[in-house]
C-alpha positions, 0 to 999 in steps of 0.5 A, spaced: 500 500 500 502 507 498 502 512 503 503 519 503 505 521 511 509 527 511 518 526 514 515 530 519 510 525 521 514 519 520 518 522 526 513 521 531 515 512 531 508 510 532 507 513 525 512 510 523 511 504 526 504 504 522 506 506 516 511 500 516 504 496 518 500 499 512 506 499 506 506 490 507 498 491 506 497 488 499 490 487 498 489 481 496 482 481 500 484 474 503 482 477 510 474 479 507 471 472 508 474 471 515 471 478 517 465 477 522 462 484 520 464 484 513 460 476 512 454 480 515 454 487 512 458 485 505 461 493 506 468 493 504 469 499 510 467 493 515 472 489 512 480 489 513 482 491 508 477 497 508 479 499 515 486 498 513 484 504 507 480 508 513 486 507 519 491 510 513 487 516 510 485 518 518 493 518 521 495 521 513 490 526 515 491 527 522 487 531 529 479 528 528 477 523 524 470 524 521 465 520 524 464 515 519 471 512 520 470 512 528 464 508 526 468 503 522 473 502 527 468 501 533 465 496 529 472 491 529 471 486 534 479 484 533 478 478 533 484 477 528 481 472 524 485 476 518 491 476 520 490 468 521 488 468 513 493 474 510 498 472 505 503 477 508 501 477 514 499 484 516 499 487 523 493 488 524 492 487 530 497 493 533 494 497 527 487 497 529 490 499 536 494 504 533 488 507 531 484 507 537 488 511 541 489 516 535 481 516 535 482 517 543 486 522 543 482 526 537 475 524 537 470 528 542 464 522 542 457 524 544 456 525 552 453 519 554 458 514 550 464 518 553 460 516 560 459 509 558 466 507 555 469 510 562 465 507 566 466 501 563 474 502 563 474 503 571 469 498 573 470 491 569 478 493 571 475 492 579 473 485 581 470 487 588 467 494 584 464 490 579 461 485 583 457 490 587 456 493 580 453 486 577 449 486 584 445 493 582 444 491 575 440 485 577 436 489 581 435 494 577 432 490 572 426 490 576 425 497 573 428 496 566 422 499 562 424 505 563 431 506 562 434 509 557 437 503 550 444 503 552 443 501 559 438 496 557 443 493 553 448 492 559 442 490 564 440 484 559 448 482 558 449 481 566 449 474 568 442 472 573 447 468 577 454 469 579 460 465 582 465 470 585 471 469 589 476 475 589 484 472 590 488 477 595 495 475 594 497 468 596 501 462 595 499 455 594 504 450 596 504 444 590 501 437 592 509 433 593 516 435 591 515 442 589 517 442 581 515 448 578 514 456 581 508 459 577 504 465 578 497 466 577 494 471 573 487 472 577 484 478 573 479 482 574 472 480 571 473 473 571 473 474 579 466 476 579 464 473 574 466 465 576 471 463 581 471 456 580 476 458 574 482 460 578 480 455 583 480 449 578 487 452 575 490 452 581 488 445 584 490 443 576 497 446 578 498 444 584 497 437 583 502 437 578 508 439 583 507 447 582 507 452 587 502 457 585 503 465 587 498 470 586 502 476 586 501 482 592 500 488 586 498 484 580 491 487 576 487 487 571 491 486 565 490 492 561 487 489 556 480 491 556 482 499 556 487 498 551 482 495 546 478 502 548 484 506 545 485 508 553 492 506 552 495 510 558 490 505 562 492 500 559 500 501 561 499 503 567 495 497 569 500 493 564 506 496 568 503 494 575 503 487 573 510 487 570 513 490 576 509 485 581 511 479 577 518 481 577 519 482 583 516 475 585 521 472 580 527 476 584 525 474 590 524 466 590 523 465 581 518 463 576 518 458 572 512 461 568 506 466 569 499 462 567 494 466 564 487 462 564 482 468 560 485 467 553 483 474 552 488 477 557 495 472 555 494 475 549 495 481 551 501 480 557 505 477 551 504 482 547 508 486 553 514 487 550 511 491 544 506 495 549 513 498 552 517 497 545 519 505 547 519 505 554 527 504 556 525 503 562 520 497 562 522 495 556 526 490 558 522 487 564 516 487 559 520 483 554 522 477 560 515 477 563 511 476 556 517 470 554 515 467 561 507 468 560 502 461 558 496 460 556 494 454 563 492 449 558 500 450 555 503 449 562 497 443 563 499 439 556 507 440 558 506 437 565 501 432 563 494 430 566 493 426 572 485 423 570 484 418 576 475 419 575 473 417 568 466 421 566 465 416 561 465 419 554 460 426 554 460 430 548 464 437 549 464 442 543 470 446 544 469 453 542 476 457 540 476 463 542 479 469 538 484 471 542 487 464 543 486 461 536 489 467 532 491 472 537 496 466 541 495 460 536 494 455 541 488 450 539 492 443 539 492 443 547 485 444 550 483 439 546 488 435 547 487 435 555 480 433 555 480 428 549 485 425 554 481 426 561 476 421 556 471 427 553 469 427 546 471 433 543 467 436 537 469 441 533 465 447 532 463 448 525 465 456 523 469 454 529 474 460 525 468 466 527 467 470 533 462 468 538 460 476 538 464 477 546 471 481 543 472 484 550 467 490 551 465 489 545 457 485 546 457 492 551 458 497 546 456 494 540 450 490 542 446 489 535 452 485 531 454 481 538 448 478 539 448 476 531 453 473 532 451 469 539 446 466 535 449 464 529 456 462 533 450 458 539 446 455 532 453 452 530 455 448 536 448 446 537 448 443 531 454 438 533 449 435 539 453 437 545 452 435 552 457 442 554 460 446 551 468 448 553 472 454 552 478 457 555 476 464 556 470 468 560 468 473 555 466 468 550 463 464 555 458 469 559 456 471 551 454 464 550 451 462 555 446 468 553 444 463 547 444 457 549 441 452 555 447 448 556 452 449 561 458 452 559 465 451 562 471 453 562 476 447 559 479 447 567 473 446 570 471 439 565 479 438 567 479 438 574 472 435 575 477 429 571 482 428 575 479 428 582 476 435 583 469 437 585 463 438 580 463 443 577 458 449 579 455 449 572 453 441 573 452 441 579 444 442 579 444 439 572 442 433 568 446 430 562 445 425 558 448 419 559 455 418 556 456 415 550 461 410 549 463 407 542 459 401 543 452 404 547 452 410 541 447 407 537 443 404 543 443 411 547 436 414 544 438 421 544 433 424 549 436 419 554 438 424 560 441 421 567 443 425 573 451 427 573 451 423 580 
């Protein structure tokens, strides 16, 4: 792609660095039908490429971007499944990023969307604020028909229940000889959202030698601010948790930083790039992206224990974005749970985004929920017993859609080597497990407590 930027321009190093990402771009328009808002609206402004041409024509142009291309941008769920089918291999993911921050930083956005991406910001970075959060929504649905639009769409994708357990730092001695030192990531949604998975990842952990620490300073991973365009929230967060880390490894070391929201370890290994012009934090964001992994990677590599077989229930495995093109790990969850004696299935279209994107399903409410409905249709369409994924975004948009229990891939695994039932099953029937030889006999209504 040609581009015009002025020397002037070029010497500000993130123009630069955009200005390389923008000249790789080729058009060959591979990326269109991997594009979630492309496939629905067939607009090429919806498509990558189209938004490739909008990002160039607005950082060219420079100060406010007209209201058009804010549109277009905002409408990106970043669910990279471009830059999983481009030729060249265009960076779009720190492109589309780029151009947020710009847009943050030039654009004055009505009011009220100011309010709500702000609130959005402070409370979702905050477990015990969004748990109280959570707690107001439910009782504000009882008055829901009087609210304005915006909030009725936060009210309808507040979960009816939650599970929550907020971590404060601690270490969790690993079962026997101690083998590996690892630090937990508890993040902030998750926490309010659903305990159990920080409690199931550390059981998982620790029976597998690891000595757990959830670091006293850790945070939000910055994520969800940075993907707004608040990129000074995003390193602020960011700089905690390096920092936090950092001082964990130099006081008794880590062998590794687990990260089980796939949203959130794409972003801490990509820490390096976040301070790529910070001399300070450099260096130290480099070495914590290198030690972060996804739970399933440190699982798949520690070997899993089952002493329980559950007998062959039908799990669809639902990729999330963030963990099939943001960190290409796909071979290991499903690895984990064929071996713990699941039937894995895959997900037709498994290469499309469930709608959840972070905030996305917040702000941009219409396009989520079609592609909940088409992403659930699709797993239904496998015969599932349960539904399994790797991150709590993708997990609360499904669970809008559909009537199976949702879990996260840790969950399903503890519950296989000798953990507690998983909340979600808890006070639900299944099927009876299928095995090769009953399949055929099993009539397909056949339900059977898990007990």
């Amino acid at each position: 792609m040609q581009t015009s930027f002025t020397e002037d321009q070029l010497r500000d190093p993130e123009i630069a660095e955009a200005n390389g990402i923008l000249k790789t771009c080729v058009h060959y328009g591979f990326c269109t039908n991997a594009c979630p808002t492309y496939v629905l609206t067939r607009d090429e402004n919806e498509s990558p490429r189209g938004r490739i041409d909008l990002i160039r024509a607005m950082l060219e142009k420079g100060g406010a971007p007209d209201p058009r291309t804010v549109r277009h941008i905002d409408s990106c769920l970043s669910c990279l499944s471009c830059m999983s089918t481009c030729a060249v291999k265009v960076d779009y993911a720190h492109l589309v990023d780029r151009a947020r921050a710009h847009i943050e930083r030039h654009h004055r956005r009505p009011a009220a969307e100011r309010l709500m991406r702000a609130g959005l910001a402070h409370i979702l970075t905050r477990p015990r604020l969004f748990h109280l959060s959570l707690a107001l929504a439910r009782a504000a649905k009882a008055v829901r028909r009087v609210l304005p639009a915006a909030l009725k769409a936060l009210l309808d994708r507040a979960p009816a229940t939650t599970r929550p357990d907020i971590l404060g730092a601690r270490i969790y001695p690993a079962h026997g000889a101690r083998r590996r030192r690892v630090a937990l990531l508890a993040g902030c949604a998750q926490q309010a959202l659903n305990g159990n998975i920080n409690a199931a990842s550390i059981r998982l952990l620790q029976r597998q030698g690891a000595e757990v620490v959830v670091a006293d300073g850790a945070r939000c991973c910055g994520s969800l601010s940075l993907h707004m365009g608040r990129e000074g929230e995003a390193k602020k967060l960011a700089r905690a948790n390096i920092l936090a880390w950092i001082g964990e490894r130099e006081r008794a070391g880590l062998d590794a930083i687990i990260v089980n929201a796939s949203g959130c370890g794409t972003t801490v290994k990509d820490y390096g790039h976040l301070f790529v012009r910070d001399a300070e934090m450099q260096g130290p964001a480099r070495t914590i992206a290198a030690l972060a992994r996804d739970v399933s990677e440190e699982l798949a590599d520690s070997g899993l224990p089952v002493v329980e077989g559950k007998g062959a229930y039908r799990v669809a495995y639902h990729d999330p974005c963030s963990m099939q093109h943001g960190q290409k790990v796909t071979r290991e969850p499903r690895a984990l749970l064929r071996a713990a004696g699941f039937e894995v299935l895959d997900i037709p279209e498994k290469h499309f985004c469930c709608g959840s994107a972070g905030t996305y399903n917040l702000l941009q409410p219409e396009t989520a929920a079609i592609l909940g409905e088409r992403k659930v249709r699709h797993i239904h369409s496998t015969d599932p017993d349960m539904i399994a994924t790797g991150n709590i975004g993708c997990m609360v948009q499904i669970s809008g859609y559909s009537s199976l229990p949702v879990l996260h891939t840790v969950e399903l695994l503890d519950w296989a080597s000798g953990g507690p039932v998983p909340p979600a099953l808890a006070f639900m029937t299944l099927r009876q497990p299928k095995t090769p030889a009953a399949k055929s006999d099993s009539p397909a209504g056949d339900t059977n407590s898990i007990w």
